[in-house]
N, C-alpha and C positions, 0 to 999 in steps of 0.2 A: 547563461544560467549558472548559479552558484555549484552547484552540486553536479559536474558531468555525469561520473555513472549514473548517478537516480535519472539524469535530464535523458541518458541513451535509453535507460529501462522504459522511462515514459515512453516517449518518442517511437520509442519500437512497440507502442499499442497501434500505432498508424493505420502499418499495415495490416494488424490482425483484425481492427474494426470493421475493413472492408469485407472480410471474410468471411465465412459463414458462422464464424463464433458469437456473433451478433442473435439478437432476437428477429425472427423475421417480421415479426410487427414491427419492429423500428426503422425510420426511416437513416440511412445512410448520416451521419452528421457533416459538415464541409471539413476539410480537414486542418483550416483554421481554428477552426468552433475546437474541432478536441484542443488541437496545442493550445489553447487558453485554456481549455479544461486541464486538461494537465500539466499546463504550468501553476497551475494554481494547489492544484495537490501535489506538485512534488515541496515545499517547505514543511506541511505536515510529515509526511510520509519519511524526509529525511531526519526531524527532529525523532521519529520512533526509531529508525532501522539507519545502520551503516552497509550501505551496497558494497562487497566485493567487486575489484575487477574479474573476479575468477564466476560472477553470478550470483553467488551466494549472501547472503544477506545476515549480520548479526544483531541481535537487540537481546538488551535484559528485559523481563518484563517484571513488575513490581505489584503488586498488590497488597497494600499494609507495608508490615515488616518484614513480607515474604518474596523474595527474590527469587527468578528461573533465569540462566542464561540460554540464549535458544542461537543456533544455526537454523536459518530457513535455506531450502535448494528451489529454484525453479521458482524464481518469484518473477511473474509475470502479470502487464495489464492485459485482461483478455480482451477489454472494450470499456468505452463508454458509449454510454445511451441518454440520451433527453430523458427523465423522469416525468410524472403527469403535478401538475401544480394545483394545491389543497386551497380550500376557501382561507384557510388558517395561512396559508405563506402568501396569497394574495392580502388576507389582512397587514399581514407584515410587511408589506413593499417588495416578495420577492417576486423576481419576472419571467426568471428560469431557475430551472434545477436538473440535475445531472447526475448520473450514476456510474461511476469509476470501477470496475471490476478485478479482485485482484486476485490471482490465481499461486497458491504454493503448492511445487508438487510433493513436498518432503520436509519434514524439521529431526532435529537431535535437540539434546537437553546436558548441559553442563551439570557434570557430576561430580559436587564439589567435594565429598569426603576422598574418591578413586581419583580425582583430578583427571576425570578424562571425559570424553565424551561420552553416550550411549548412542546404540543403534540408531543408525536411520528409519524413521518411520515414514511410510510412507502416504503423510496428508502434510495438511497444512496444520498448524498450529492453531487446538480450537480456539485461545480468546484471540489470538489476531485476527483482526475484522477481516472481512470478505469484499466491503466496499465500503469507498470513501463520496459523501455525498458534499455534492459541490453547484452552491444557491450562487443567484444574480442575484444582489440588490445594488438598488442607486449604480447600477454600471459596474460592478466591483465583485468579481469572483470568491469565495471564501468557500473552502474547504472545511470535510469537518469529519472526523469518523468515532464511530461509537468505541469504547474502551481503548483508542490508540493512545490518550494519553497516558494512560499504565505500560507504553512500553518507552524505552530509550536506546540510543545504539553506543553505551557505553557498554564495554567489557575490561577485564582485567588481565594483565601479560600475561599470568597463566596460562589462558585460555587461548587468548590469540595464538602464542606458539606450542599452543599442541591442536591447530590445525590442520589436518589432512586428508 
């Protein structure tokens, strides 16, 4: 995989799918079925967010002209699940669909005039999605999450070394 940390962060939904973090309507997925699911949404998910080794995750996120630098903590998949297939994605050739769960326990916000950070809060960062939805067609996995293209995991020296 191109991107290890993002491939360990995936990879380490494995073992929490089995767990009772799941729906219990859902059936168990094989645990090939995930790692195809998740290697499919780690290119998205690395083109928004740069993984630390240390867990923590950075992305700007953009909207218009208006830029936020974010630290996320505790960025974790909690599971993926089989989604139910619409007359609309069957029109469409799709054959499966999947749902990626992504769990932040905590973000801070780059404060550009202080140069420093602010507090840890303790959620996720509301427009970062919550889940990445991941269609079969024609055999071929594709990823896709609502507003993740408004983020990217570029930051500025600044910021990088005044983490701690």
């Amino acid at each position: 995989m191109k991107y290890p940390l993002l491939a360990a962060l995936l990879l380490s939904a494995l073992p929490l799918a089995a767990q009772s973090h799941r729906p219990l309507t859902a059936a168990p997925l094989p645990e090939n079925e995930q790692r195809q699911v998740l290697a499919a949404s780690e290119p998205l998910l690395a083109a928004a967010i740069d993984l630390r080794p240390d867990g923590r995750a950075l992305t700007t996120h953009r909207i218009g002209d208006f830029t936020t630098r974010i630290e996320l903590a505790g960025v974790t998949i909690r599971h993926v699940v089989p989604a139910s297939l619409t007359d609309e994605d069957r029109r469409q050739g799709v054959s499966r669909r999947y749902q990626v769960k992504i769990e932040c326990l905590a973000h801070r916000i780059w404060d550009g005039p202080r140069e420093a950070w602010s507090e840890w809060r303790k959620s996720g960062y509301g427009f970062f999605p919550a889940t990445v939805d991941v269609i079969e067609r024609e055999g071929e996995l594709t990823a896709s999450a609502r507003r993740l293209e408004n983020f990217s995991p570029d930051l500025d020296g600044v910021m990088t070394a005044s983490l701690r």
